[in-house]
Each structure stands twice: as C-alpha cells, then as structure tokens.
C-alpha positions as protocol buffer text, in pm:
chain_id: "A"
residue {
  index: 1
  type: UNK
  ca { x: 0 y: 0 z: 0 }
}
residue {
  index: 2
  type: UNK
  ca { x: 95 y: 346 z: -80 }
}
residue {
  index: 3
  type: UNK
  ca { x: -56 y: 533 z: 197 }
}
residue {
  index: 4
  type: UNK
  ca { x: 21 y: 421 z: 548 }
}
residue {
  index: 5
  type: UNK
  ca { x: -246 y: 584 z: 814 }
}
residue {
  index: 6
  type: UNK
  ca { x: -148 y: 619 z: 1177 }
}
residue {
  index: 7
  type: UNK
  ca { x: -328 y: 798 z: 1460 }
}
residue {
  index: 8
  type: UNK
  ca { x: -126 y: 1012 z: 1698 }
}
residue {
  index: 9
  type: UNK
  ca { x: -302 y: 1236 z: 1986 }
}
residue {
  index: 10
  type: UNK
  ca { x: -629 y: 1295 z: 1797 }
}
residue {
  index: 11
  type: UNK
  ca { x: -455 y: 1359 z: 1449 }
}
residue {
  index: 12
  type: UNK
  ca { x: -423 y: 1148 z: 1149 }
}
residue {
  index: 13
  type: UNK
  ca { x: -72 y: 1143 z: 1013 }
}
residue {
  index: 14
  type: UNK
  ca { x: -107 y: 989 z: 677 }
}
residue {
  index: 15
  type: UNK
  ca { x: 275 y: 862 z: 522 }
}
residue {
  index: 16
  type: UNK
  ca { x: 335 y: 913 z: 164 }
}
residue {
  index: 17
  type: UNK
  ca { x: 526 y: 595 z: 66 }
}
residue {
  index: 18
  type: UNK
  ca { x: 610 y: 694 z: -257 }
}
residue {
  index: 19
  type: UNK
  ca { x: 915 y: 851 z: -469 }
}
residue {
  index: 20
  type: UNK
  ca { x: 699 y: 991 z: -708 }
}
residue {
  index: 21
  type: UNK
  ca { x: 328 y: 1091 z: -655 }
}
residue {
  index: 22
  type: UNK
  ca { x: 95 y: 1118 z: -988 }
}
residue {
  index: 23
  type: UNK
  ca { x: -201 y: 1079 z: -1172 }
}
residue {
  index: 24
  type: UNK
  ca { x: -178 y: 726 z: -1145 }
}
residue {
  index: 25
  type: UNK
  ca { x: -195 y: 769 z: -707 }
}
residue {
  index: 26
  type: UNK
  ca { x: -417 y: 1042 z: -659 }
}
residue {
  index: 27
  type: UNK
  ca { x: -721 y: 882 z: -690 }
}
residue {
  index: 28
  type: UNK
  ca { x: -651 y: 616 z: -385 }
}
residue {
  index: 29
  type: UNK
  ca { x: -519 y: 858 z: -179 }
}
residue {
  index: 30
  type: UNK
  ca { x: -822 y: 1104 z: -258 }
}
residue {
  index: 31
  type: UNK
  ca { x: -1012 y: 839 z: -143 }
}
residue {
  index: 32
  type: UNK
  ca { x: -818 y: 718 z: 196 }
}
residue {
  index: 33
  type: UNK
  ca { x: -811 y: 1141 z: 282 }
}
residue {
  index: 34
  type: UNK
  ca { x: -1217 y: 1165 z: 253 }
}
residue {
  index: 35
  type: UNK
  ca { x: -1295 y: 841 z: 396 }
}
residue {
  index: 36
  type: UNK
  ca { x: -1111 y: 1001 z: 727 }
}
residue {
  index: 37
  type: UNK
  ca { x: -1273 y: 1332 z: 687 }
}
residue {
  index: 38
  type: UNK
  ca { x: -1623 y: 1154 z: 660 }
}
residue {
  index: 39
  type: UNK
  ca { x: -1505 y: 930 z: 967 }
}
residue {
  index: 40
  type: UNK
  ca { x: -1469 y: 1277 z: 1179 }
}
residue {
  index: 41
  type: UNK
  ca { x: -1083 y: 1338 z: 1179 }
}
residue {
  index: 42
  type: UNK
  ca { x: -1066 y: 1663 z: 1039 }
}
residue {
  index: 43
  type: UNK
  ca { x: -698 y: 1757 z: 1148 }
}
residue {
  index: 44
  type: UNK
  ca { x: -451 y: 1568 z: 983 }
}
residue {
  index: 45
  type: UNK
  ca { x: -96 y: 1563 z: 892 }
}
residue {
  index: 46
  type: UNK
  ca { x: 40 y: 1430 z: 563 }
}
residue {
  index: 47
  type: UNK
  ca { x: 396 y: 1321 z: 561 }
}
residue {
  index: 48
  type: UNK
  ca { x: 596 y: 1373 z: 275 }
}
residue {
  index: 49
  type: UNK
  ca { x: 939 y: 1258 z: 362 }
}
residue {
  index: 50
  type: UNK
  ca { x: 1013 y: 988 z: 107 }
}
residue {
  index: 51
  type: UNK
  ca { x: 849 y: 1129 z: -214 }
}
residue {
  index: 52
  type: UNK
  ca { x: 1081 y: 1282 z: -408 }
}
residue {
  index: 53
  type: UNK
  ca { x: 789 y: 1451 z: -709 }
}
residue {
  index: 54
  type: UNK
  ca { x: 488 y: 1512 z: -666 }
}
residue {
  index: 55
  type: UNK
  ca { x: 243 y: 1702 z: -1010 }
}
residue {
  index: 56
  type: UNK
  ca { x: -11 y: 1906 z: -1006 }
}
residue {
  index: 57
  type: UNK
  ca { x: -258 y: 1601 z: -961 }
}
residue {
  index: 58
  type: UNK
  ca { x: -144 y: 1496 z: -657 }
}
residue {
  index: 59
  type: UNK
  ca { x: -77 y: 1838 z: -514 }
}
residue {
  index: 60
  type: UNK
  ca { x: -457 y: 1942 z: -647 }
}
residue {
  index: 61
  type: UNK
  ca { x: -534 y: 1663 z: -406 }
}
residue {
  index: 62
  type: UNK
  ca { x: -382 y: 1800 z: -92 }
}
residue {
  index: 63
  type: UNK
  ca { x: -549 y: 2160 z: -154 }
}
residue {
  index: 64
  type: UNK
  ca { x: -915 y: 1941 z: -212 }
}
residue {
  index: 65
  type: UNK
  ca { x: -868 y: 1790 z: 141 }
}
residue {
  index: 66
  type: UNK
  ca { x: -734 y: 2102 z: 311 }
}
residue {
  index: 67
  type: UNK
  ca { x: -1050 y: 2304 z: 215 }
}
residue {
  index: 68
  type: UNK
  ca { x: -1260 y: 2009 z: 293 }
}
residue {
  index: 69
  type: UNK
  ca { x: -1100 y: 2019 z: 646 }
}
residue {
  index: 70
  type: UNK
  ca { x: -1021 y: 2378 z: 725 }
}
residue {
  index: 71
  type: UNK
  ca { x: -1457 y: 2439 z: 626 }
}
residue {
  index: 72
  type: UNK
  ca { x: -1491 y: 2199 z: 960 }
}
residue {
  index: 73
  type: UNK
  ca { x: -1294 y: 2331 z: 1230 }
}
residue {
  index: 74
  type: UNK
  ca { x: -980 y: 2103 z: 1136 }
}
residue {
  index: 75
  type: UNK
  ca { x: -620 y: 2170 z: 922 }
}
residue {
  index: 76
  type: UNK
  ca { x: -370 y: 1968 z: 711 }
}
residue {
  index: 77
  type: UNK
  ca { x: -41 y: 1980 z: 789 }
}
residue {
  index: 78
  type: UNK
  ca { x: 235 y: 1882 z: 551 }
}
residue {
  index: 79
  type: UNK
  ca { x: 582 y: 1722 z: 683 }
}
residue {
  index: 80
  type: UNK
  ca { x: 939 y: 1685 z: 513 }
}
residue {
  index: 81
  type: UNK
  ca { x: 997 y: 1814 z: 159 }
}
residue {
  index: 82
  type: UNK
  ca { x: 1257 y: 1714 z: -69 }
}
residue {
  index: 83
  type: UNK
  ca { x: 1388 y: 2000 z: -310 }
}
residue {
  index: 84
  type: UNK
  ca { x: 1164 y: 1913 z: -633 }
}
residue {
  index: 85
  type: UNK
  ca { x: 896 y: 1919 z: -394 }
}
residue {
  index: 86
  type: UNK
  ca { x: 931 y: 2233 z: -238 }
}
residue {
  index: 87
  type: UNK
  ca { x: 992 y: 2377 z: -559 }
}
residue {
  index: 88
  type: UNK
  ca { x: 722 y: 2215 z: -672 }
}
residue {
  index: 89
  type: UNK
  ca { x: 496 y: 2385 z: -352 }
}
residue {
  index: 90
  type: UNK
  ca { x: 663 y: 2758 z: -408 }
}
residue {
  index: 91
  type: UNK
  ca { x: 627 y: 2737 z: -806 }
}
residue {
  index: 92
  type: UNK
  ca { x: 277 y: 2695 z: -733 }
}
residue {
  index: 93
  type: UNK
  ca { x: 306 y: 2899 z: -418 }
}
residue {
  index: 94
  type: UNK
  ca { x: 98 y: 2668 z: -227 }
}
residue {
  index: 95
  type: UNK
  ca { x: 413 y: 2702 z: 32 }
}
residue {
  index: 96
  type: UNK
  ca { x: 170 y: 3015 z: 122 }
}
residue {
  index: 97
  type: UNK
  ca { x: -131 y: 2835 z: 211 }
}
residue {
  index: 98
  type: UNK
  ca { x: -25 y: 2499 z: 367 }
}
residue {
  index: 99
  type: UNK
  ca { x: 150 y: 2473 z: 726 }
}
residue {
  index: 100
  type: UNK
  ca { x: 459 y: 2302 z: 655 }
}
residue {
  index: 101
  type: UNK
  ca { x: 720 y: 2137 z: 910 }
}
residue {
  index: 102
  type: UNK
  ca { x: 1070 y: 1901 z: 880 }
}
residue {
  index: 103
  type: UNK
  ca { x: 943 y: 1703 z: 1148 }
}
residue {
  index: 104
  type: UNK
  ca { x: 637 y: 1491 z: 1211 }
}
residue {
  index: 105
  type: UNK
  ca { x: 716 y: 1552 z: 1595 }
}
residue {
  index: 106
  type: UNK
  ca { x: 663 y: 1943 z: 1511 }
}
residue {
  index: 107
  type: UNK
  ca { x: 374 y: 1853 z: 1262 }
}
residue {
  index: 108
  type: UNK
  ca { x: 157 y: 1712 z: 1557 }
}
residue {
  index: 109
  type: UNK
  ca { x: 286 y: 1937 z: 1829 }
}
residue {
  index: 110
  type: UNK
  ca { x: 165 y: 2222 z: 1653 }
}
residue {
  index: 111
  type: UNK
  ca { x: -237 y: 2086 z: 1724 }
}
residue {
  index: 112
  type: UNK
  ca { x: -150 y: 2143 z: 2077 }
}
C-alpha cells in the first residue's frame, strides 16, 4: 500500500510511501483522505518525507482535502519536503497556504 495511516493524539498522520506521486496515485489517496474526513478526523498531517515529485494532480489533491477540512474546524499539515517538492509547492506557491514542518514531531505538536 501506498498510503500508510497512523493515529497520533487525535490527528491522522497519513505517510506518503512513494518517490513519485501522480495521476496514477491520486485517486486512492483522494479516497483514503475523505474516507477520514467523513469518519470525523478533520486535522490531519500528511507526511511527505520519502516522495521525491509530486504534479499538479497529486498536489490538487492535498489543496481538495485542506478546504474540505479547514470548512470543519480542522487543518492539514504537511511534513518533510525534498527539493523538487518544495519547488514544486513555491512554483505553485501553495508554500503560502499549507502549514509546513521538517518534522512529524513538530507537525503534531503544533495541534497542541
């Protein structure tokens, strides 16, 4: 599986267990991200430390479930970026509009 879902302190920390995140992914982890939401866990924390690319797809994705959560009372948080990936977020400049951290520990101490 390419989405690995853990629950620490109240927040879902979903892993990204990919080196490159497409078309061909999105659609599962679209999926995994709104069966959460539906299930009530609206503040979650997606960890990006292995994937080295993510497109526009994918990142589409993340801003989907970030509106989806921030319209009830929650936030996503993203974790770890390699450099094609944060160039990927400030190309965009979605590095405006998520929360990002280099540390899950930080990620889910910041919902304190």
């Amino acid at each position: 599986m390419a989405f690995k879902v853990e629950e620490h302190q109240g927040v879902v920390v979903v892993k990204v267990d990919l080196i490159r995140a497409t078309l061909a992914e999105a659609e599962e982890f679209k999926a995994m991200l709104t069966k959460n939401i539906q299930l009530g866990r609206h503040n979650l924390v997606v960890d990006l430390l292995d994937c080295e690319f993510i497109d526009s797809t994918f990142l589409g994705t993340l801003v989907v479930a970030l509106k989806k959560v921030t319209g009830l009372g929650g936030d996503l948080r993203l974790v770890g970026f390699h450099p094609s990936v944060q160039s990927m977020f400030e190309l965009t400049r979605m590095h405006r509009v998520f929360e990002t951290y280099k540390t899950l520990d930080k990620a889910l101490k910041s919902f304190a």
